[in-house]
PASEBA-1860 file (N, C-alpha, C; in nm, 3 decimals):
! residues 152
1> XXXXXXXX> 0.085/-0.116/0.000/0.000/0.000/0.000/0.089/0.123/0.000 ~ 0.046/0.240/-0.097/0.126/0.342/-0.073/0.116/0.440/0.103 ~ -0.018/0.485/0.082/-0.038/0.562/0.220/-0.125/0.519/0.276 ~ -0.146/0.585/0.377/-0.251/0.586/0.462/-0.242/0.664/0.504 ~ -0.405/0.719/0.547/-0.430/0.844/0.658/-0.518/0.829/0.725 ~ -0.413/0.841/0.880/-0.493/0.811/1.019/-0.597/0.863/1.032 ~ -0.614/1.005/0.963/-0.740/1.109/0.985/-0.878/1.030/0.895 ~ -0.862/0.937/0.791/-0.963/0.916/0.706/-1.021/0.784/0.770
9> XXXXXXXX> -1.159/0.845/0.777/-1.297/0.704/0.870/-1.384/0.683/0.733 ~ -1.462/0.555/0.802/-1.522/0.494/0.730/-1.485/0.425/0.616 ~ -1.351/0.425/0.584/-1.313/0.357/0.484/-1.327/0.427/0.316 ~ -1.295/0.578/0.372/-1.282/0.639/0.269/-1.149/0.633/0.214 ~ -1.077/0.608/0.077/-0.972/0.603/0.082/-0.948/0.682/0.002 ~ -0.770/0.755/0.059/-0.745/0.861/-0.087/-0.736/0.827/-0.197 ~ -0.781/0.971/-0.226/-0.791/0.964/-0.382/-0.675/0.919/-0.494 ~ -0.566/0.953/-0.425/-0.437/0.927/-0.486/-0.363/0.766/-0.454
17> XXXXXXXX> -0.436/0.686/-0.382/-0.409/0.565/-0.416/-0.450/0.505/-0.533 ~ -0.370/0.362/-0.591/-0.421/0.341/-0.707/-0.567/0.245/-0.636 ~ -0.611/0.203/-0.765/-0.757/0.105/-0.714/-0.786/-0.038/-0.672 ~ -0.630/-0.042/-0.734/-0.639/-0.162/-0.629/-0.553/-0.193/-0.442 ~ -0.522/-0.041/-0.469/-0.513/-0.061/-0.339/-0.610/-0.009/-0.232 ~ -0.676/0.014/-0.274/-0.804/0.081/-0.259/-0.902/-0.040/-0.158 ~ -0.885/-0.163/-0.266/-0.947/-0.216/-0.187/-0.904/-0.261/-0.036 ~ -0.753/-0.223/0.049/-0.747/-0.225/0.170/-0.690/-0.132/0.210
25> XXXXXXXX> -0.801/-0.061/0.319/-0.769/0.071/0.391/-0.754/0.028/0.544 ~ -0.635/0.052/0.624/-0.670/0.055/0.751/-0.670/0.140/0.800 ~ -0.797/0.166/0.897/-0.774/0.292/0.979/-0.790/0.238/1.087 ~ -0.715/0.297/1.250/-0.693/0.325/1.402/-0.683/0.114/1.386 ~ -0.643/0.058/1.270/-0.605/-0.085/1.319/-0.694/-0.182/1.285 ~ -0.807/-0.110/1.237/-0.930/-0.217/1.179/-0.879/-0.212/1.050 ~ -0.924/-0.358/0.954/-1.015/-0.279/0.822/-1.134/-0.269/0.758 ~ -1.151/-0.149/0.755/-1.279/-0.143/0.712/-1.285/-0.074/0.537
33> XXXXXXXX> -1.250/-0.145/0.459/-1.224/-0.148/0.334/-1.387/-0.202/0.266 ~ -1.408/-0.125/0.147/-1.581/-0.179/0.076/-1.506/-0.223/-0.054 ~ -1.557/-0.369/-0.008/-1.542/-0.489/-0.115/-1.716/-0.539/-0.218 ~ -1.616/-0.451/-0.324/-1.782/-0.460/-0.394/-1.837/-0.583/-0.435 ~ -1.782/-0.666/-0.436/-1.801/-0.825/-0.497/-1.861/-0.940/-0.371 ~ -1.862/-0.884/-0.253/-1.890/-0.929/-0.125/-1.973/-0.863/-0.028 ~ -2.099/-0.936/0.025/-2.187/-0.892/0.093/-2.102/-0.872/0.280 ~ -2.143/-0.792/0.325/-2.113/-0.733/0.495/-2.152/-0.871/0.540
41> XXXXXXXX> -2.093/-0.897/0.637/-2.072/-0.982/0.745/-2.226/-0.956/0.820 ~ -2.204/-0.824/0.799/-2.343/-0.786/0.927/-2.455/-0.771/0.805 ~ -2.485/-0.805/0.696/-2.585/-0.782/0.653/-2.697/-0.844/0.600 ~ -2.673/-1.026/0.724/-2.793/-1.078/0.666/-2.826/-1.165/0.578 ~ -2.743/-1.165/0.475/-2.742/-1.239/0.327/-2.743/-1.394/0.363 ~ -2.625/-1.411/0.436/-2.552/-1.537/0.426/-2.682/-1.676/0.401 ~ -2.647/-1.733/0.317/-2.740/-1.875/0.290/-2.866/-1.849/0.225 ~ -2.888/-1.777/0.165/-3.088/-1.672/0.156/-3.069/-1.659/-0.019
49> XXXXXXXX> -3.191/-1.700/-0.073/-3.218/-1.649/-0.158/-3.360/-1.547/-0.186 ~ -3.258/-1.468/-0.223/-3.306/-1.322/-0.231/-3.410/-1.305/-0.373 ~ -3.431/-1.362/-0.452/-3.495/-1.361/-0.578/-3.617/-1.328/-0.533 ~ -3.702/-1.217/-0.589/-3.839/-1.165/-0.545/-3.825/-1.058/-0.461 ~ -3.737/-1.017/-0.345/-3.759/-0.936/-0.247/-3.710/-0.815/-0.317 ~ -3.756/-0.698/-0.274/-3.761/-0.576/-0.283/-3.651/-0.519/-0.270 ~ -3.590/-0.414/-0.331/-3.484/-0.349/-0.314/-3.527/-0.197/-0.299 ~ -3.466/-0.154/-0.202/-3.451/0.017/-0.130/-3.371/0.072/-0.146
57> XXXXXXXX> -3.339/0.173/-0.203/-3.215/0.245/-0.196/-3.246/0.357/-0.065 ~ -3.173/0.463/-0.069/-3.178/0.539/0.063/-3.275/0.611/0.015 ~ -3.326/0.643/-0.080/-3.472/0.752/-0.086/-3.544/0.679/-0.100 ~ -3.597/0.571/-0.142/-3.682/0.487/-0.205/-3.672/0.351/-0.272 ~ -3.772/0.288/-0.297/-3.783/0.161/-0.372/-3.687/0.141/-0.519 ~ -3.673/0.096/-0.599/-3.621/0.087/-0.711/-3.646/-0.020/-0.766 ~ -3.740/-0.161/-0.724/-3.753/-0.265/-0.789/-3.698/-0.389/-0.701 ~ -3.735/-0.479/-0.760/-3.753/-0.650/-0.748/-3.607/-0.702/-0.796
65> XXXXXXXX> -3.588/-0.810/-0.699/-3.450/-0.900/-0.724/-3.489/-0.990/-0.821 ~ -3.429/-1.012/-0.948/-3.457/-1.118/-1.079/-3.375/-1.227/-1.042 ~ -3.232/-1.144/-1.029/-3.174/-1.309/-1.017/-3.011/-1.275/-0.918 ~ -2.953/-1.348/-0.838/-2.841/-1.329/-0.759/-2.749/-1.384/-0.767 ~ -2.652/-1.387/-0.687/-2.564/-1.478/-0.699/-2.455/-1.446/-0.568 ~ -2.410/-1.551/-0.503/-2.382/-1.557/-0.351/-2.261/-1.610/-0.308 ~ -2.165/-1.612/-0.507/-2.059/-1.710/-0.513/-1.941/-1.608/-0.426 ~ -1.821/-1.656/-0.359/-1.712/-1.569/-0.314/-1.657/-1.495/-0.370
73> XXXXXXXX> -1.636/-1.374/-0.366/-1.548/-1.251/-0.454/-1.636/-1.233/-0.534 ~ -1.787/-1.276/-0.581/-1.841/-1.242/-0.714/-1.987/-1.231/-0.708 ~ -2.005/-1.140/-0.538/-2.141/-1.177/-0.505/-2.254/-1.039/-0.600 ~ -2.366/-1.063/-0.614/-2.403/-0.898/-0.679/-2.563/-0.965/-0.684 ~ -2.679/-0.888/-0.730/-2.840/-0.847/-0.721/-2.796/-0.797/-0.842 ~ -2.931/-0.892/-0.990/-2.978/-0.777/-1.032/-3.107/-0.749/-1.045 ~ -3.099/-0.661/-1.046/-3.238/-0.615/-1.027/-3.351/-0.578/-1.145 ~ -3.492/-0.607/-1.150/-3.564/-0.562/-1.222/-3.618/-0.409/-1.180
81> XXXXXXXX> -3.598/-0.299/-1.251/-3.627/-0.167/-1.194/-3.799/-0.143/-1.260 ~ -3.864/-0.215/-1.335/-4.029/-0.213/-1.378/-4.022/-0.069/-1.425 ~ -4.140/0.041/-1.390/-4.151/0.139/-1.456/-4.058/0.238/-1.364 ~ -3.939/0.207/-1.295/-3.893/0.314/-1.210/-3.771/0.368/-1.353 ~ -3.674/0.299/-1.403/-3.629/0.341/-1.519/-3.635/0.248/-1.650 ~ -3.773/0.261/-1.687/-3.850/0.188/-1.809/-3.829/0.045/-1.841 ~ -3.845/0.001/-1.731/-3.780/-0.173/-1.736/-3.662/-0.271/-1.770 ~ -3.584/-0.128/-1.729/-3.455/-0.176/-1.748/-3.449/-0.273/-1.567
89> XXXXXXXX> -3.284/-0.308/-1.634/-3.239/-0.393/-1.511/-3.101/-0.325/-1.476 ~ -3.053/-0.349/-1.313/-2.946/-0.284/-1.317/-2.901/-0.416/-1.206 ~ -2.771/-0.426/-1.266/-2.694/-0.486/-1.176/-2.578/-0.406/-1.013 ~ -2.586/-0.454/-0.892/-2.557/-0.376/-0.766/-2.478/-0.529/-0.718 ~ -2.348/-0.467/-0.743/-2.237/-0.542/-0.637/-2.295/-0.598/-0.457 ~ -2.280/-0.662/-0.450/-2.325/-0.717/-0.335/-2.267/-0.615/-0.206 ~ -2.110/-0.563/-0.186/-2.103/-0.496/-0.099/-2.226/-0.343/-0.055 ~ -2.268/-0.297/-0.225/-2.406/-0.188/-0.182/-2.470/-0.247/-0.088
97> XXXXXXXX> -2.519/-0.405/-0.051/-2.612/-0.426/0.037/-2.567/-0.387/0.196 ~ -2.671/-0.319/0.209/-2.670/-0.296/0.399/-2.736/-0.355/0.490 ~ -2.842/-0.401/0.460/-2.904/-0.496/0.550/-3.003/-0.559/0.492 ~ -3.098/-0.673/0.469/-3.195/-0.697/0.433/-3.275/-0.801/0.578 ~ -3.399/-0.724/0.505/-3.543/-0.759/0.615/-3.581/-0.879/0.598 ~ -3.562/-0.994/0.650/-3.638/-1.103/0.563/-3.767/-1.130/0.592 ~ -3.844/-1.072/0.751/-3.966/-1.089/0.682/-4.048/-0.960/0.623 ~ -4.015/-0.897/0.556/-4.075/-0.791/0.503/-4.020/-0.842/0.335
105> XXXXXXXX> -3.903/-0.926/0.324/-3.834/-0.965/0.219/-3.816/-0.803/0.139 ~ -3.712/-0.751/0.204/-3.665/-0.617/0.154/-3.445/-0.630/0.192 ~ -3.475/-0.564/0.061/-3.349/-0.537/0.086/-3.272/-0.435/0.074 ~ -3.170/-0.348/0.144/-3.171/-0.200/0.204/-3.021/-0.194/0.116 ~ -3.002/-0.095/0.024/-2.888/-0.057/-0.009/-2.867/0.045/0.011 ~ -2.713/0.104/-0.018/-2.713/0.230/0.079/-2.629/0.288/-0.044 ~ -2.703/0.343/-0.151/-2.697/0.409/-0.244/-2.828/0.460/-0.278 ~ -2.801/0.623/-0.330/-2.955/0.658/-0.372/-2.985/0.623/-0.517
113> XXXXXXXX> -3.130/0.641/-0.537/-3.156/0.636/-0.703/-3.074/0.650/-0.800 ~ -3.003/0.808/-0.777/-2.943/0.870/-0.861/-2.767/0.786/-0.894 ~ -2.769/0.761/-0.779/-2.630/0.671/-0.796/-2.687/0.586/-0.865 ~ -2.751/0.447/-0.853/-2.769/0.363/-0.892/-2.830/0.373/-1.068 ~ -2.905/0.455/-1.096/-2.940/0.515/-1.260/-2.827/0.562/-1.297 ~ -2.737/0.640/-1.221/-2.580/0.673/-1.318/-2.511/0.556/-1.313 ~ -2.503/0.472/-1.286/-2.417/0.353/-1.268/-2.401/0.275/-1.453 ~ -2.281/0.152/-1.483/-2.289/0.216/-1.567/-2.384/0.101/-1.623
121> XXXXXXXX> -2.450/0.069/-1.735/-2.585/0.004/-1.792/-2.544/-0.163/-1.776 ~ -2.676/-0.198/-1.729/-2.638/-0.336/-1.704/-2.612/-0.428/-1.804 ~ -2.520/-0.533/-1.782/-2.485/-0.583/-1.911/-2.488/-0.798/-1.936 ~ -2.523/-0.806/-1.978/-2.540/-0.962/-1.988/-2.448/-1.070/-1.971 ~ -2.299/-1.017/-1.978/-2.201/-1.025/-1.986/-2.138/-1.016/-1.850 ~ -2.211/-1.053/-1.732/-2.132/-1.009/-1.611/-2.079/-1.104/-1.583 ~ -2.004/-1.163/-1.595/-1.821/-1.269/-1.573/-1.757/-1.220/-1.670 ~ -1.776/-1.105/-1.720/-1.687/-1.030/-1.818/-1.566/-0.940/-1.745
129> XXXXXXXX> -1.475/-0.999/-1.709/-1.359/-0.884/-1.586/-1.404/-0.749/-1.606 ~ -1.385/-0.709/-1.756/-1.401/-0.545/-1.798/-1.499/-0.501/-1.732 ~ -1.586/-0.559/-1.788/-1.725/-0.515/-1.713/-1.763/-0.525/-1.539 ~ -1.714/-0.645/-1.470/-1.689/-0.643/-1.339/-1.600/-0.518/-1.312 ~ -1.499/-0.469/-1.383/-1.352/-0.434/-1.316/-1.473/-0.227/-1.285 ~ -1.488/-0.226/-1.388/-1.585/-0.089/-1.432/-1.739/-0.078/-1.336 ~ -1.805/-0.191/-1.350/-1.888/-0.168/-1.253/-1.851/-0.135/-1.087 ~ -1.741/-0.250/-1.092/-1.692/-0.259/-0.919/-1.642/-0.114/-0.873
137> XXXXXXXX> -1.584/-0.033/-0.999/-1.486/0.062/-1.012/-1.562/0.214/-0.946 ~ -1.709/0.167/-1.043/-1.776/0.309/-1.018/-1.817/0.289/-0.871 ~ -1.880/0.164/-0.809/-1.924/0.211/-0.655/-1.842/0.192/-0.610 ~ -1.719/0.161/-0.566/-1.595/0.186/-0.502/-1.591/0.320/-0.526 ~ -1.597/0.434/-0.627/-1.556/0.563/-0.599/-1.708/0.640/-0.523 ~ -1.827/0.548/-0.587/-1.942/0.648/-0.454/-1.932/0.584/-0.349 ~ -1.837/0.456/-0.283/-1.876/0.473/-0.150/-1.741/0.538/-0.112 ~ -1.649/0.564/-0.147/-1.537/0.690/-0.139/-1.602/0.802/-0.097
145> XXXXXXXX> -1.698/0.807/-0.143/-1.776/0.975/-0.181/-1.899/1.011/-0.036 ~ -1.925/0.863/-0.001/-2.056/0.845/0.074/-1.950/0.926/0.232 ~ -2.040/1.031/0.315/-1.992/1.060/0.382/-1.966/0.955/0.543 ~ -1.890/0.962/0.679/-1.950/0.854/0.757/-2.054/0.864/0.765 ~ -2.120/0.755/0.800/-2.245/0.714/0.870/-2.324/0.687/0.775 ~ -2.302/0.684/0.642/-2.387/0.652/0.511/-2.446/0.771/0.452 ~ -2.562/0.772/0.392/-2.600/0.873/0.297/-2.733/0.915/0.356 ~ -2.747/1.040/0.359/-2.829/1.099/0.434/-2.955/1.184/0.383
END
């Protein structure tokens, strides 16, 4: 790793590291590094299929889970978005997940709309590295961006 800075929480990392070092930040001795390909420890997932349940972003709904996948390093939701952006589908790295409800069968990501519609278009092709390396790429820099305590 090139640097580190004691002052930076939540696992924001500088900007001037490259990206893959990105993926490990320690701060005060933990790490708390966001691994986009891998669901939180604390969030629930483990053993569950998620197909059908609801997805939340931090303002709102955005659509139904189509299809998942729960494999190691390559976990991700994609999602059916219906009439929220004209029936498209968007694929969300498993680390976006923050918690899911199972009996409400909801699941809480901690990105808003607007992140998730700029993200970049979902693609059919996901065991494609490029396309992993680019998707993983862009929410690694919004949860860079996300202030502590998540998005408000």
């Amino acid at each position: 790793m090139d640097r580190l800075d004691p002052n930076t929480t939540n696992a924001t990392p500088d900007p001037a590291l490259r990206a893959v070092d990105r993926d490990v930040v320690t701060t005060g001795g933990a790490t708390n590094a966001f691994d986009p390909w891998s669901y939180r420890d604390e969030a629930g997932v483990a053993g569950t299929n998620l197909i059908g349940y609801k997805v939340e972003a931090t303002d709102g709904s955005i659509g139904k889970i189509d299809s998942d996948s729960s494999e190691v390093n390559a976990s991700y939701l994609v999602v059916d978005t219906g009439p929220w952006i004209f029936g498209k589908k968007v694929m969300l790295p498993a680390g976006t997940v923050n918690h899911v409800d199972h009996d409400e069968q909801k699941v809480y990501v901690d990105r808003s709309k607007d992140q998730i519609k700029a993200a970049p278009e979902y693609d059919d092709t996901i065991n494609d590295p490029s396309y992993r390396d680019k998707l993983g790429g862009y929410y690694n820099d919004t949860y860079a961006a996300t202030p502590p305590g998540g998005l408000r």
